[in-house]
C-alpha positions as CSV (number, residue, x, y, z in Angstrom):
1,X,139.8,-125.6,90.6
2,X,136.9,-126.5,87.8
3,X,136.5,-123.4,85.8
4,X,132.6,-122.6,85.9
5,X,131.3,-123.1,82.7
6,X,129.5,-121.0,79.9
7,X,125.7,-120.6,80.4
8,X,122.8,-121.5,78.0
9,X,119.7,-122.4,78.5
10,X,118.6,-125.4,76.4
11,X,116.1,-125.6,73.6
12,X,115.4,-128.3,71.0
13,X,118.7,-130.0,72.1
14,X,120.6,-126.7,71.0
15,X,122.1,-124.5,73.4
16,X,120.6,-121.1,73.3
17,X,122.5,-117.5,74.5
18,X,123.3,-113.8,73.1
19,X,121.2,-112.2,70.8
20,X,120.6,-109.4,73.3
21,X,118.9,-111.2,75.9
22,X,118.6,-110.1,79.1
23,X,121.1,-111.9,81.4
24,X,120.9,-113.0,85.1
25,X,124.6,-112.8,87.2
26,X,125.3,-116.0,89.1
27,X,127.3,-115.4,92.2
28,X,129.6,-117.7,94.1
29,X,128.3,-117.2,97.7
30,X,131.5,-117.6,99.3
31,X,133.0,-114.8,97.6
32,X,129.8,-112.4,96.8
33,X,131.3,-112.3,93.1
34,X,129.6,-113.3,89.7
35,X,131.1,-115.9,88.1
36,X,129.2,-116.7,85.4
37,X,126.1,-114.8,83.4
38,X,123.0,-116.3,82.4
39,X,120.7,-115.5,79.7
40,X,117.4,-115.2,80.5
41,X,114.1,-116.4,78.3
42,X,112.0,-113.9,76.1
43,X,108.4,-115.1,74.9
44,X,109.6,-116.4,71.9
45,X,112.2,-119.1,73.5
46,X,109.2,-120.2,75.6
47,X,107.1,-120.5,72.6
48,X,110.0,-122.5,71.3
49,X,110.2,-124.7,73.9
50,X,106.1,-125.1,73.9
51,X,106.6,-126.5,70.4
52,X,109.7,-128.6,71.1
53,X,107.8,-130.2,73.6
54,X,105.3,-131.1,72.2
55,X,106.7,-132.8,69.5
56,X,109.0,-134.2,71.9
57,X,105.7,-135.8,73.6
58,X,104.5,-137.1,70.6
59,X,107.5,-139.3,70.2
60,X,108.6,-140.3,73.4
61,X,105.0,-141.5,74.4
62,X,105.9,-144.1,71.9
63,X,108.8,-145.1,73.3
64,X,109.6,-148.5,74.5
65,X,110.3,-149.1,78.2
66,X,113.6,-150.8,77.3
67,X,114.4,-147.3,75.5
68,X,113.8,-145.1,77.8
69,X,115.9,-147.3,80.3
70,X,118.4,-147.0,78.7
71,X,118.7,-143.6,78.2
72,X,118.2,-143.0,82.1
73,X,121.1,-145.7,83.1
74,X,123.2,-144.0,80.5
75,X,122.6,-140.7,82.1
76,X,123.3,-142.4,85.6
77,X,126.8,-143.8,84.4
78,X,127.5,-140.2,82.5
79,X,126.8,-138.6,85.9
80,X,129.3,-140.9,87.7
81,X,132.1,-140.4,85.2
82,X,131.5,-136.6,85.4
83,X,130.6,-136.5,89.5
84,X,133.5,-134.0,90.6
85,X,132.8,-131.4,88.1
86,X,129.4,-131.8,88.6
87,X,129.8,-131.6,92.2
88,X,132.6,-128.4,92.0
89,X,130.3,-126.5,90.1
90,X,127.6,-127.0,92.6
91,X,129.6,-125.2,95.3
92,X,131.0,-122.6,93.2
93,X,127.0,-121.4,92.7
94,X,125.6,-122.9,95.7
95,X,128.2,-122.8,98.5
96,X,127.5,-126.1,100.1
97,X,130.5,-128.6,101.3
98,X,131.9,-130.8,98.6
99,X,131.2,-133.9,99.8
100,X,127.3,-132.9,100.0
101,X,128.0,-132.0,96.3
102,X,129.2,-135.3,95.4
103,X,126.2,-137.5,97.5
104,X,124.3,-135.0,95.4
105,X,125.5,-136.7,92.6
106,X,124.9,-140.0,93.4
107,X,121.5,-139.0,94.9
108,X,120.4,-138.4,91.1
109,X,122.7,-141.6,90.1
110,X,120.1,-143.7,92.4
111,X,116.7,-142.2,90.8
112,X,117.7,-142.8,87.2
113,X,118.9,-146.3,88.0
114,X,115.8,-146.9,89.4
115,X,113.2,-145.4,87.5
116,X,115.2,-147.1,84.3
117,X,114.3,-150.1,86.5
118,X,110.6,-148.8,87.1
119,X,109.4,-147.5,83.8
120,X,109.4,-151.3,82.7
121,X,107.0,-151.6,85.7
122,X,103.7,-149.6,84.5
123,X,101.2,-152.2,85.1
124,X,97.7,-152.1,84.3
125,X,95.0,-154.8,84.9
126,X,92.2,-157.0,83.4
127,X,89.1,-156.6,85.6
128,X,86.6,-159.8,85.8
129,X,84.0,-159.5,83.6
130,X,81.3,-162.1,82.3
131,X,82.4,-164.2,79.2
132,X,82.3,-162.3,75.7
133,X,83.1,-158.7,78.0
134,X,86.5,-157.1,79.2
135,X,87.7,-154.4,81.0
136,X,91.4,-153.2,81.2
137,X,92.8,-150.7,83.1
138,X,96.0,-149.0,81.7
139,X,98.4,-146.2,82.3
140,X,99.5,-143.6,80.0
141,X,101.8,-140.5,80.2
142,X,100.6,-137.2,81.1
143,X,101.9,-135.1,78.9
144,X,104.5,-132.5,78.2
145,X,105.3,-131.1,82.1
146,X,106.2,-128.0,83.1
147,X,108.8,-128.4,86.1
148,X,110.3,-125.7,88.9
149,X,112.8,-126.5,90.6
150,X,114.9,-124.3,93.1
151,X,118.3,-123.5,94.1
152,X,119.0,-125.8,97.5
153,X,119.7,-129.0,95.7
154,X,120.5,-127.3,92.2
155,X,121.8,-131.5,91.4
156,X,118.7,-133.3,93.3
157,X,115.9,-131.5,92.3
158,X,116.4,-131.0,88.6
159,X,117.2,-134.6,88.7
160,X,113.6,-135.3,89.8
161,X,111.6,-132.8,88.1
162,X,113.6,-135.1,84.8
163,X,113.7,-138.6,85.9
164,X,109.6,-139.2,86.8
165,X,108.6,-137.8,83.6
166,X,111.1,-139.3,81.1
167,X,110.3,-142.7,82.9
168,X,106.9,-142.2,82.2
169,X,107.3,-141.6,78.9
170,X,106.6,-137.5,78.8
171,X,108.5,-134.1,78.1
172,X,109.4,-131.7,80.5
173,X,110.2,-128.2,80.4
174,X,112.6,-127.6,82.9
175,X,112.8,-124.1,84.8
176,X,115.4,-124.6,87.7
177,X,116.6,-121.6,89.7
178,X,118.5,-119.1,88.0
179,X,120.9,-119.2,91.0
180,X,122.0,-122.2,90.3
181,X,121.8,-122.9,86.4
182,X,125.1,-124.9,86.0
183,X,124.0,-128.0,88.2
184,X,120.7,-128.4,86.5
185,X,122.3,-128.2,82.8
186,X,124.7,-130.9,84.2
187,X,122.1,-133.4,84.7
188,X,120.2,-132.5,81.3
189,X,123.2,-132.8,79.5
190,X,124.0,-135.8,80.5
191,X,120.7,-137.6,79.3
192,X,120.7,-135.9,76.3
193,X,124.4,-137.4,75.7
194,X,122.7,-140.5,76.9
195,X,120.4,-140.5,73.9
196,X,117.4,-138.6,75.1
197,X,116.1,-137.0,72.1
198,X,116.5,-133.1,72.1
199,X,112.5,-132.0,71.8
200,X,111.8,-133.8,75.0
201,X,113.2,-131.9,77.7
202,X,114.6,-128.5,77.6
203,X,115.8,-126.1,80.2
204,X,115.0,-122.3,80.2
205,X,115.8,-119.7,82.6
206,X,114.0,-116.1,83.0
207,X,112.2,-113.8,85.6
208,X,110.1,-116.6,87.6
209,X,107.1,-114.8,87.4
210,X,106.9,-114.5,83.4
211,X,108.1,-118.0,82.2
212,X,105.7,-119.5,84.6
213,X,102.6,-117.7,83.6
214,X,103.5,-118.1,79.7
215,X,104.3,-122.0,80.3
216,X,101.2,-123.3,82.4
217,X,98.8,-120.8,79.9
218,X,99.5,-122.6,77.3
219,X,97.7,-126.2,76.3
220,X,100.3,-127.5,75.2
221,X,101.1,-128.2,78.9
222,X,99.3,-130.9,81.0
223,X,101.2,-131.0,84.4
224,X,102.7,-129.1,87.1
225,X,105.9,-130.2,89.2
226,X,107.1,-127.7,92.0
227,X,109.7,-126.9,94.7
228,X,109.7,-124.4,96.6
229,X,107.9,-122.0,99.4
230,X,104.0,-122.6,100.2
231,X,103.5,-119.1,99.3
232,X,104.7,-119.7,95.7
233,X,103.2,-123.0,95.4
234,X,99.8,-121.5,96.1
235,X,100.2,-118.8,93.6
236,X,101.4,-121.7,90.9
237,X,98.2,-123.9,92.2
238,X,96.0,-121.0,91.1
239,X,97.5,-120.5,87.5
240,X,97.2,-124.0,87.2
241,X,93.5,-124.0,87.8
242,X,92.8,-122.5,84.4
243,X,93.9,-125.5,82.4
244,X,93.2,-128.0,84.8
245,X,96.2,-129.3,85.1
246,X,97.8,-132.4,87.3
247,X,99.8,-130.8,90.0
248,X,102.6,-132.5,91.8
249,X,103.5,-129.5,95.0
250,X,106.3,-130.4,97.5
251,X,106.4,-127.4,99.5
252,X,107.7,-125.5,102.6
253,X,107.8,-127.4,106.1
254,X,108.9,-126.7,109.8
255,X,110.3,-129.6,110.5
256,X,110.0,-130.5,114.3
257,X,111.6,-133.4,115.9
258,X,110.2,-134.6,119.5
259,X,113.3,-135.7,122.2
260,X,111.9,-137.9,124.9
261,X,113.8,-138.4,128.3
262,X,113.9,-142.7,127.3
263,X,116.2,-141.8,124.0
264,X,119.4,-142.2,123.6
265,X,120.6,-138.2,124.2
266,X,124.5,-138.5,123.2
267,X,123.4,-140.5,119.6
268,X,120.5,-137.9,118.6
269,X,122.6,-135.4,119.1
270,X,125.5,-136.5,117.5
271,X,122.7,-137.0,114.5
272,X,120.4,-134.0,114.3
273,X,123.3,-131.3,115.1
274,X,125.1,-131.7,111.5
275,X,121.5,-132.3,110.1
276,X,120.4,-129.2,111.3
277,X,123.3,-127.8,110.0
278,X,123.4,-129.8,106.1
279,X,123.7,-127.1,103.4
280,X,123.6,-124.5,106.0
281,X,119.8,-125.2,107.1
282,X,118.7,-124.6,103.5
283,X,116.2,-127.5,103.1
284,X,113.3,-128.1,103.5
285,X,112.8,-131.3,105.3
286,X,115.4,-129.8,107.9
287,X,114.9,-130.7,111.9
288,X,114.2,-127.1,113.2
289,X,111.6,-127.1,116.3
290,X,113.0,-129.3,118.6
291,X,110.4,-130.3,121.7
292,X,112.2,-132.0,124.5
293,X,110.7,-133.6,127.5
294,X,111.5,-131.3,130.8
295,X,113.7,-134.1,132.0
296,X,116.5,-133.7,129.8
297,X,115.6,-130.4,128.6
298,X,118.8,-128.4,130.1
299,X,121.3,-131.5,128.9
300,X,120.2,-132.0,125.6
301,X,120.3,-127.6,124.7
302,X,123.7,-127.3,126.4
303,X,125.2,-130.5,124.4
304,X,123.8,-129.0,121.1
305,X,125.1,-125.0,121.8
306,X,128.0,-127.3,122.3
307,X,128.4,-129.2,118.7
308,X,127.1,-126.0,116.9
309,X,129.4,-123.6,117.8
310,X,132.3,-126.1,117.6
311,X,131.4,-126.6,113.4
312,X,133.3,-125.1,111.4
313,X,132.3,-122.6,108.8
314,X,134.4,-121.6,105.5
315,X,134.4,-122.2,101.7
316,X,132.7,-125.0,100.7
317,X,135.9,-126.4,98.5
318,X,137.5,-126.5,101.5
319,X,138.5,-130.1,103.1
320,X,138.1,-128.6,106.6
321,X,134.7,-127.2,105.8
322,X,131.9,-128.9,107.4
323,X,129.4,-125.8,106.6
324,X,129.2,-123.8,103.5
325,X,127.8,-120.2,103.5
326,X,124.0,-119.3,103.0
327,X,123.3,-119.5,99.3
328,X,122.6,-115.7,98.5
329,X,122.0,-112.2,100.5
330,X,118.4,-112.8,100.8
331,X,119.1,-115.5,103.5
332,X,121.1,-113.6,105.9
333,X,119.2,-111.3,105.8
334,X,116.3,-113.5,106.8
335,X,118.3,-114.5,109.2
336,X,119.1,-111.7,111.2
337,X,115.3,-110.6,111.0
338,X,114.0,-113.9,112.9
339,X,116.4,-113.9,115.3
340,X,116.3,-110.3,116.4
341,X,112.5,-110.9,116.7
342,X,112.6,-114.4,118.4
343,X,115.3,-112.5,121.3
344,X,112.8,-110.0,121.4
345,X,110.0,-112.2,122.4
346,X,112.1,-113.6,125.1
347,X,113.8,-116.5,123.6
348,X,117.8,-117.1,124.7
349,X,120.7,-116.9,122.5
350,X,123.1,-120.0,123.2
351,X,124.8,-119.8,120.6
352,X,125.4,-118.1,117.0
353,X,123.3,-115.4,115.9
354,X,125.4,-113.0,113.4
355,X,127.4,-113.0,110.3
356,X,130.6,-114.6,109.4
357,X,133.8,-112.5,107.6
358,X,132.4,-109.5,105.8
359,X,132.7,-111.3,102.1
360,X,130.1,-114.0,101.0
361,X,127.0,-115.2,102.5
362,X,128.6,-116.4,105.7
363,X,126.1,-117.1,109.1
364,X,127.1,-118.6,112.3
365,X,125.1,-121.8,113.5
366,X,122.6,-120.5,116.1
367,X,120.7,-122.3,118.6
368,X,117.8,-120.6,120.5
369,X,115.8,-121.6,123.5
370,X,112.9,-121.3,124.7
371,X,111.4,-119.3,122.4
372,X,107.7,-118.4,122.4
373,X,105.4,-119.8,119.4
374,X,104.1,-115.8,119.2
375,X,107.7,-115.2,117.7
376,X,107.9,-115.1,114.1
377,X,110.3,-118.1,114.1
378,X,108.3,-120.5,115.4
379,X,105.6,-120.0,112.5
380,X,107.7,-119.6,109.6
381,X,110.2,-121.5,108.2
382,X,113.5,-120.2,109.1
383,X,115.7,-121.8,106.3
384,X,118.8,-121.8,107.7
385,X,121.3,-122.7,110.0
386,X,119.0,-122.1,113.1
387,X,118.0,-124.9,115.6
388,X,114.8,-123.8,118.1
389,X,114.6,-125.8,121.1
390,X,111.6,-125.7,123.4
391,X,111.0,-127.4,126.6
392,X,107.5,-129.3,127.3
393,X,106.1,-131.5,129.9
394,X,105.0,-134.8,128.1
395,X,104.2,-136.7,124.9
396,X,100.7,-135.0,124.5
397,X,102.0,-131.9,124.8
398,X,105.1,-132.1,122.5
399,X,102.4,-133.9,119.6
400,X,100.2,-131.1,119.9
401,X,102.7,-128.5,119.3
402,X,104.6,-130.9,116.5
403,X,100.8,-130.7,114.7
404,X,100.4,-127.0,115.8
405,X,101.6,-125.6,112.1
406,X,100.0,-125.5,108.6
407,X,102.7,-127.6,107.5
408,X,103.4,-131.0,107.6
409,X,106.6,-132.3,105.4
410,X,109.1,-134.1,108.0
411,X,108.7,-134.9,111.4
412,X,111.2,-136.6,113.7
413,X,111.4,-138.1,116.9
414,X,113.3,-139.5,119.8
415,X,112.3,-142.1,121.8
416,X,113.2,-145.9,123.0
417,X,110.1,-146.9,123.8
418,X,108.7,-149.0,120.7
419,X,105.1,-148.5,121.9
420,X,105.9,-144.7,121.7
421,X,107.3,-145.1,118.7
422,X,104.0,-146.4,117.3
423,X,101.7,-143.7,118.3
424,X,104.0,-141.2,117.0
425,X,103.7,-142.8,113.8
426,X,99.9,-142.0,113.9
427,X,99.8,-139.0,115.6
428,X,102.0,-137.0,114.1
429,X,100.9,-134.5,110.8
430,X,103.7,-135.5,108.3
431,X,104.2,-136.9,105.0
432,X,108.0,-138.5,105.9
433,X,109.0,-139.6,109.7
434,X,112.3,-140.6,111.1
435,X,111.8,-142.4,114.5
436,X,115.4,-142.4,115.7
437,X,116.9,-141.2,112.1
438,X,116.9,-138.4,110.2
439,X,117.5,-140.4,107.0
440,X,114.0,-140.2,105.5
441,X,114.4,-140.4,101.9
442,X,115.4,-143.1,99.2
443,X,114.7,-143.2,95.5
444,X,112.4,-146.3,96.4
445,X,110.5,-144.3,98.8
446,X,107.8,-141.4,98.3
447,X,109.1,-137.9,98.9
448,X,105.8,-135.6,99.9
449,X,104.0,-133.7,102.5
450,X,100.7,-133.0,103.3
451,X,98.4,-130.0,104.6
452,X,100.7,-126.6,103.4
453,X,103.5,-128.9,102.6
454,X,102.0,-129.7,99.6
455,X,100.9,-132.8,97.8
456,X,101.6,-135.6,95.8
457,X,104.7,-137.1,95.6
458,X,108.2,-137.5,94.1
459,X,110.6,-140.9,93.9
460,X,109.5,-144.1,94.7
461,X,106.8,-145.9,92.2
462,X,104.3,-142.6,93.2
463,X,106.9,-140.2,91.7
464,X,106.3,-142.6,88.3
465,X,102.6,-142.5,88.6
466,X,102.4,-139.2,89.3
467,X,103.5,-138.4,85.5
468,X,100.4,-141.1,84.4
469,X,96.8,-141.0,83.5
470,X,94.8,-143.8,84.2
471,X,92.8,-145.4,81.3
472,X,89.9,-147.9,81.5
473,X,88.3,-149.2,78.5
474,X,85.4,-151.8,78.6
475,X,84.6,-154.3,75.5
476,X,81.1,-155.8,74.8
């Protein structure tokens, strides 16, 4: 087994630990044990990182296109050569499978290959104007950003909050989760061995609340990037206000996905039932309401009671394991809270619904019906390895309750019926939709939500611009 690895945070491209520093235990959530200790930020390492980044903006804005290419296709082929450890030490502080680990990987592989391909892309354009005037519109990096990133894809999402803003030509201060420390300082590694000059992004760790309100007080920052709950994405919003800053938010979502009688009820379920189940339920574009049509109500909750309780649970290093453990206490116990309450509003147990083993963070796949929306389940976002599945009468019905919540990240849906199809795309409240899919992101395609979800957007060509400012400058 890959032995977990010292932990530093990074500053000024030198790794930074000791000196009596408050340190944060990382635990393996299969065991419950600390395998690793990490230290934590003080004011003056923030300060530190301030500076480095802003010197760090001050060259890479100048940057060439070709450069900063480079150094994200040398971080892609670094990642490649380096996937399994990578991947090992994932699961050792995460707990998902390894082979979600490793697509991990290669998720971040796929957005630096092509944002390396994109930064050379950052067109601007020549308005008409009479002869003897112009007009040109241009683009032009935000500046130094201040990134959060949590703990469910400790790979993925420090590879955004890094790939958008080093394409664009800016720095980044990097705060991922302090659960998950390892993973991030995997992927920043491996673009500064790539070249990436050491000023330009760092990665410091602390108590959430104190690094973020020393980072986006200062000037020297000019952009916000955040993952995580709604409730601390509105509290980040408001700091933000103070210095105006740009503000990319994907946020929390409740994802529900709409089964018509017409669809094809064997194939979504042999989909959605190990979706609902990737990384144990932990993220956030997971299927979790589920509104079927009467018709095939009673066939489509007994299939999926079925599949759930026949995955199996363990150690996420083990080849057998098609479900990790919850990544800390916290969720458990969440768990165990929503449930209780949803049975007590009168929803049915079909399956699931306690711990695993009494060491690590282990929860049994659950699938509840019928569960009423007054339950505390159907209104917040359950984060786990829980499926809801509600029966309603028709297509009107099932949209209004898909559009019922604040949120609006993912949305899926069911249905043969290409007309269907169509209005679904309208009608329902979501930034991404899979009509008979649950495969809804790409590095080519936009990665946001809308109402509580957030806004704004990661991958794709909006992830790039999202790091820009537009420029127009007219000659007489």
């Amino acid at each position: 087994m890959t032995q977990y690895p010292a932990l530093a945070m990074m500053i000024d491209g030198e790794p930074v630990s000791g000196g009596g520093r408050r340190r944060h235990a990382v635990i393996n959530p299969a065991t419950g044990e600390a395998i690793g200790h990490l230290p934590l930020a003080e004011a003056a390492d923030l300060d530190r990182a301030l500076a480095a980044a802003a010197r760090g903006f001050a060259r890479w804005r100048k940057s060439t296109a070709a450069e900063r290419a480079a150094v994200l296709e040398g971080a892609a082929r670094l990642l490649v050569e380096r996937q399994e450890t990578v991947a090992r030490n994932a699961v050792l502080e995460q707990g998902k499978t390894l082979p979600e680990a490793r697509l991990e990987v290669m998720m971040v592989v796929g957005l630096f290959r092509f944002y390396a391909g994109e930064c050379q892309r950052i067109y601007g354009r020549t308005l008409v104007r009479p002869e003897g005037q112009r007009a040109t519109v241009t683009h032009a990096p935000v500046g130094p950003v201040a990134a959060f990133a949590p703990w469910n894809f400790p790979i993925g999402n420090p590879g955004r909050k890094l790939g958008a803003p080093i394409a664009a030509g800016c720095s980044v201060i990097l705060k991922s989760a302090e659960e998950t420390p390892a993973s991030a300082l995997a992927v920043l590694q491996a673009l500064l061995d790539a070249g990436l000059p050491g000023d330009v992004a760092q990665a410091v760790f602390g108590v959430p609340d104190e690094v973020s309100r020393h980072l986006l007080a200062s000037p020297v920052i000019r952009k916000l990037s955040f993952t995580g709950s709604t409730a601390v994405g509105k509290h980040l919003a408001r700091l933000a206000t103070d210095n105006m800053l740009r503000t990319t938010m994907e946020l929390g979502g409740h994802g529900p996905v709409l089964v018509f009688a017409d669809a094809d009820i064997e194939r979504a379920l042999d989909t959605v039932v190990p979706h609902k189940l990737r990384n144990a339920g932990q993220v956030c574009v997971s299927p979790t309401r589920f509104l079927v049509e009467q018709r095939v109500f009673d066939r489509f909750a007994a299939g999926f009671a079925e599949r759930a309780a026949a995955f199996r649970v363990g150690d996420g290093l083990d080849p057998a394991t098609q479900m990790g453990p919850m990544a800390n206490a916290r969720r458990p116990e969440a768990m165990e809270r929503l449930i209780a309450d949803a049975q007590g509003a009168g929803a049915r147990l079909l399956t699931g619904g306690e711990r695993i083993g009494n060491r690590g963070f282990f929860y049994a796949p659950t699938v509840l019906a019928e569960v009423p929306t007054s339950a505390a389940i159907m209104n917040e976002e359950p984060f786990g390895p829980v499926a809801i599945l509600n029966p309603l009468p028709d297509e009107a019905a099932m949209i209004e309750e898909a559009n019922r919540l604040p949120y609006g990240l993912a949305a899926y849906a069911w249905s043969e019926d290409a007309r269907r199809q169509r209005r679904l795309a309208a009608g329902l409240e979501a930034g991404m939709i899979g009509l008979n899919t649950t495969m809804i992101a790409g590095a080519d395609a936009p990665f946001g939500g809308v109402k509580w979800s957030g806004h704004g957007a990661e991958d794709g060509p909006e992830g790039l611009h999202a790091c820009l400012v537009t420029k127009t400058v007219h000659e007489g």
